[in-house]
C-alpha positions as protocol buffer text, in pm:
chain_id: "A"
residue {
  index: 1
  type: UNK
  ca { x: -2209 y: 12725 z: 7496 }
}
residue {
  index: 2
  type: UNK
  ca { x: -2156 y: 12846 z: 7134 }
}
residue {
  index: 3
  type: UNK
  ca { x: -2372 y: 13022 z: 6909 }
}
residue {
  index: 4
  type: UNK
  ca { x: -2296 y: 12922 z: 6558 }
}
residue {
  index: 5
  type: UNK
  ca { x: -2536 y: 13130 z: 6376 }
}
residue {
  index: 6
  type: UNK
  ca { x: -2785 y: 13396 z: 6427 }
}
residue {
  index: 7
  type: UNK
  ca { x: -3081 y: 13482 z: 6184 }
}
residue {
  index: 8
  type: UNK
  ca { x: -3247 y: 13787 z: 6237 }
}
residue {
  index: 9
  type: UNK
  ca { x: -3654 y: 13812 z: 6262 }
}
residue {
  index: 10
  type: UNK
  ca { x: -3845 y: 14028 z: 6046 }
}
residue {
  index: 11
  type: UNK
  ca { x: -4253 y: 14091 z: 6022 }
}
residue {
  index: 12
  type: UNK
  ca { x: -4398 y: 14163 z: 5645 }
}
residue {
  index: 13
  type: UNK
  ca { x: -4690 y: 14234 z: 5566 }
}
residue {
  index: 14
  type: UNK
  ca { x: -4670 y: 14028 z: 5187 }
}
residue {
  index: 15
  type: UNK
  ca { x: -4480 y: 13766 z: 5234 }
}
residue {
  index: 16
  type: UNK
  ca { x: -4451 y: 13653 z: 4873 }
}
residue {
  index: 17
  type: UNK
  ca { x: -4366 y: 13991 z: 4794 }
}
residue {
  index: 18
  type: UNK
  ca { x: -4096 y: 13985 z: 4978 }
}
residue {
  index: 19
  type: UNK
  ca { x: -3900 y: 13686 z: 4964 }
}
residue {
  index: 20
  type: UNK
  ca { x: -3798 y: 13792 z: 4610 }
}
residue {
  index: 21
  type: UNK
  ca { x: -3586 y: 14068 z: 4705 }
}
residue {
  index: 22
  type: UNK
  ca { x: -3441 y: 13883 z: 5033 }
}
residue {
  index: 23
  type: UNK
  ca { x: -3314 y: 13572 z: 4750 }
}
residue {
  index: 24
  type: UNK
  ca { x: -3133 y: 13803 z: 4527 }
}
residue {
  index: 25
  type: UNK
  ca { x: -2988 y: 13994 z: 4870 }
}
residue {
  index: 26
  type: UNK
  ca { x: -2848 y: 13662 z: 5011 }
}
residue {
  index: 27
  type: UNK
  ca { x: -2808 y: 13476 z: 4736 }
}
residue {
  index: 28
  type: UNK
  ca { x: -3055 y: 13214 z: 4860 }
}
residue {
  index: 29
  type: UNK
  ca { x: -3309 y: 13035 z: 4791 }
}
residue {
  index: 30
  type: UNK
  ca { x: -3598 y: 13041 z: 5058 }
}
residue {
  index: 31
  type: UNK
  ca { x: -3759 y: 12765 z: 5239 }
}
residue {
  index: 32
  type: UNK
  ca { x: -4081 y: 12828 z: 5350 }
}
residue {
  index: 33
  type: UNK
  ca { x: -4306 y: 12639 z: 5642 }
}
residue {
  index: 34
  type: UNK
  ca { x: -4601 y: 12733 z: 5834 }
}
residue {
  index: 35
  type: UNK
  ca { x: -4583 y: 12724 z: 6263 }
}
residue {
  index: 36
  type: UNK
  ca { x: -4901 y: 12817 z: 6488 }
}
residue {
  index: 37
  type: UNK
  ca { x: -5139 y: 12981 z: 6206 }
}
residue {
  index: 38
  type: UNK
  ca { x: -4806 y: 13224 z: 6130 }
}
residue {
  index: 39
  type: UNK
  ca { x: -4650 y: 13167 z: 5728 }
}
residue {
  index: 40
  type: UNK
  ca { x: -4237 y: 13196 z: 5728 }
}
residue {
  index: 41
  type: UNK
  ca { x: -3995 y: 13178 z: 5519 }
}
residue {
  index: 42
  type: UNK
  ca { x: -3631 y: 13132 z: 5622 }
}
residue {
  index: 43
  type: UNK
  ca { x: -3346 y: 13291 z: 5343 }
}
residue {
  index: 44
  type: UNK
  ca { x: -3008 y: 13356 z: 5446 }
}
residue {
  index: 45
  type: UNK
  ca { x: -2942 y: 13489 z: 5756 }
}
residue {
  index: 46
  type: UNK
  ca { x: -3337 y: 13591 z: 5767 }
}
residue {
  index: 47
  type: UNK
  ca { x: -3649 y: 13453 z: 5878 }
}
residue {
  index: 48
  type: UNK
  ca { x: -3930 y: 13655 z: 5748 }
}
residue {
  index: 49
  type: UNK
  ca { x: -4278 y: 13601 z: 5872 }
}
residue {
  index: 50
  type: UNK
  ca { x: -4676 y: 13685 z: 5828 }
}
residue {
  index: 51
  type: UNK
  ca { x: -4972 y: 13611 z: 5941 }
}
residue {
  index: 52
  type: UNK
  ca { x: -5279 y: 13809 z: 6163 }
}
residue {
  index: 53
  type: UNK
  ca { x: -5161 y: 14016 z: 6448 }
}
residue {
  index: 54
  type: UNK
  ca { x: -5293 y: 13728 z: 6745 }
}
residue {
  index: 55
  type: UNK
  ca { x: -5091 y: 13466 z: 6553 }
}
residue {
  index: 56
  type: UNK
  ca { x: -4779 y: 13627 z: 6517 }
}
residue {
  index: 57
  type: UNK
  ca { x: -4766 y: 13762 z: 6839 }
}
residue {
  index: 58
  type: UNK
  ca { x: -4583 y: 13465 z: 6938 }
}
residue {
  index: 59
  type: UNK
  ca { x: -4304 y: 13516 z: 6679 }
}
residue {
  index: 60
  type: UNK
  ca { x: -4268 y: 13941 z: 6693 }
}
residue {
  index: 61
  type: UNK
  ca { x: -4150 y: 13939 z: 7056 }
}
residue {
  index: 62
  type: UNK
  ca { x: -3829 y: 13756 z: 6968 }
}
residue {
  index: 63
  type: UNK
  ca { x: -3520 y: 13923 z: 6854 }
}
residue {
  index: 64
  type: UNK
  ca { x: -3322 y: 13701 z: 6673 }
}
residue {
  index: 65
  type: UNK
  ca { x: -3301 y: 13295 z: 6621 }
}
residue {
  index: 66
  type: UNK
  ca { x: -2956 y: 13150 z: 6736 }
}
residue {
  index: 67
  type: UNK
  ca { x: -2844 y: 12832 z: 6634 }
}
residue {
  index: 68
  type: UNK
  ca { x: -2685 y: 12557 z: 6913 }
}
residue {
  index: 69
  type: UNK
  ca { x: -2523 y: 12290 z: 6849 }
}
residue {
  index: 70
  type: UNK
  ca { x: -2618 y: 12077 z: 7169 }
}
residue {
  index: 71
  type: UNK
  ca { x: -2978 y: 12261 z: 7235 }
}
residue {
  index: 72
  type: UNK
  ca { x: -3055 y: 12123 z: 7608 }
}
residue {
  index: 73
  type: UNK
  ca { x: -2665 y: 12208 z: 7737 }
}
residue {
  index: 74
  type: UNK
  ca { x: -2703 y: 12612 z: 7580 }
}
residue {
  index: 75
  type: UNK
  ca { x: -3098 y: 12575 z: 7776 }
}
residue {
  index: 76
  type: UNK
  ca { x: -2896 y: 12535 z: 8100 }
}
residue {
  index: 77
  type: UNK
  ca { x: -2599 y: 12718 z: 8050 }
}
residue {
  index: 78
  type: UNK
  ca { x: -2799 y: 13020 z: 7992 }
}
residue {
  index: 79
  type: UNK
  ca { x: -3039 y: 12968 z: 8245 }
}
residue {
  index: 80
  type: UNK
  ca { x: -2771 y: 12906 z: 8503 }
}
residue {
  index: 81
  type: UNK
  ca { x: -2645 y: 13260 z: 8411 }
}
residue {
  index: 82
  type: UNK
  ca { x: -2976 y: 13383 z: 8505 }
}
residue {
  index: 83
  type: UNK
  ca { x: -3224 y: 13334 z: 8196 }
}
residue {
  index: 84
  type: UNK
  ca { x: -3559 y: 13260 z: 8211 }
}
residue {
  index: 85
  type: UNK
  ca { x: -3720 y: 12978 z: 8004 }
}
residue {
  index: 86
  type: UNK
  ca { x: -3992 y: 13118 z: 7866 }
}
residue {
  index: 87
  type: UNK
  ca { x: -4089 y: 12841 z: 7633 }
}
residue {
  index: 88
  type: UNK
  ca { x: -3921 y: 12491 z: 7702 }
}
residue {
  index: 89
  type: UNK
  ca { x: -3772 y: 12273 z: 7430 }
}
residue {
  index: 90
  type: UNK
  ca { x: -4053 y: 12159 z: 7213 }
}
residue {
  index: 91
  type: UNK
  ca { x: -4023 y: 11981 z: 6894 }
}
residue {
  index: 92
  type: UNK
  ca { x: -4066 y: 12249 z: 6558 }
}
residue {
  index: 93
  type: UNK
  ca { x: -4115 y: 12165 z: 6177 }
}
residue {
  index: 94
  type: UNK
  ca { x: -3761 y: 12249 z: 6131 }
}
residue {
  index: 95
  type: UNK
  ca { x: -3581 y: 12083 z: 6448 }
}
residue {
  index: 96
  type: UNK
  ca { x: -3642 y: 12208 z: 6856 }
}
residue {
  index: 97
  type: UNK
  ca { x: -3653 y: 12502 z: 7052 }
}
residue {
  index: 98
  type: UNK
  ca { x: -3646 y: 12716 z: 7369 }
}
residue {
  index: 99
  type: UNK
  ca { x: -3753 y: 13040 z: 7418 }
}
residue {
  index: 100
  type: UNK
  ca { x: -3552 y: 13237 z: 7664 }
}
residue {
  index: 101
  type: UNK
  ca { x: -3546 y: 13602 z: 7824 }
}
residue {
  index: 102
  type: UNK
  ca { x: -3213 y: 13682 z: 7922 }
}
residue {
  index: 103
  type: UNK
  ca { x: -3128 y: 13818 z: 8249 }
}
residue {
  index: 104
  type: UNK
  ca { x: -3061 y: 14177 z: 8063 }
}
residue {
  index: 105
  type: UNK
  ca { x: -3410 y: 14178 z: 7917 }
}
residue {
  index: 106
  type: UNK
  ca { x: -3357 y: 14055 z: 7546 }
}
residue {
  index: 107
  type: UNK
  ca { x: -3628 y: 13731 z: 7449 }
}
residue {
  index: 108
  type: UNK
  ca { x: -3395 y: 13506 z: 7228 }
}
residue {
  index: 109
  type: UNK
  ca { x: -3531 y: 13153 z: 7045 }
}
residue {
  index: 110
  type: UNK
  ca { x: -3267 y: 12892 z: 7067 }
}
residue {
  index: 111
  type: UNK
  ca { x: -3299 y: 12641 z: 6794 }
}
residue {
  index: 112
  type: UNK
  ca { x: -3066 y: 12297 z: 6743 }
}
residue {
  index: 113
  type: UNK
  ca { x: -3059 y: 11913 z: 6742 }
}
């Protein structure tokens, strides 16, 4: 398996407020999308979220986002090396994920095709 990218996660409370100063940061514009009642807005490296406590509950416990490029064979890989699928590959606005607690604790979302 090979991680080409990782985008770190990160709460705010204002959304719009923020995305200006994460644009002129990266250099990027953002692209925003809505998941499970929770308002995000991917820029750069970042994926900035928002939304009431209950909804983003699902999104805070994750530490970072790391991109796959074959999605079911990192699944595997990493769960034959001891990680626990927390959330199977589903379908997302934005392509399909896992959710998966590795065996030293950390809760990583793998995204891909």
């Amino acid at each position: 398996m090979t991680i080409d990218s990782v985008v770190a996660r990160q709460r705010v409370e204002n959304l719009d407020a923020a995305v200006p100063f994460y644009e002129k940061l990266t250099g990027s514009t953002a692209s925003r999308f809505a998941f499970a009642g929770v308002t995000l807005a991917s820029v750069g490296p970042f994926l900035l979220f928002a939304g009431p406590d209950e909804a983003v509950q699902r999104v805070a416990g994750v530490a970072a986002t790391l991109t796959v490029a074959n999605l079911d064979a990192a699944v595997e890989e990493a769960k034959a090396g001891g990680a626990e699928i927390v959330m199977p590959v589903q379908p997302t606005p934005n392509g399909r994920r896992a959710v998966l607690r590795h065996p030293y604790g950390g809760v990583f979302e793998y995204v891909g095709p």
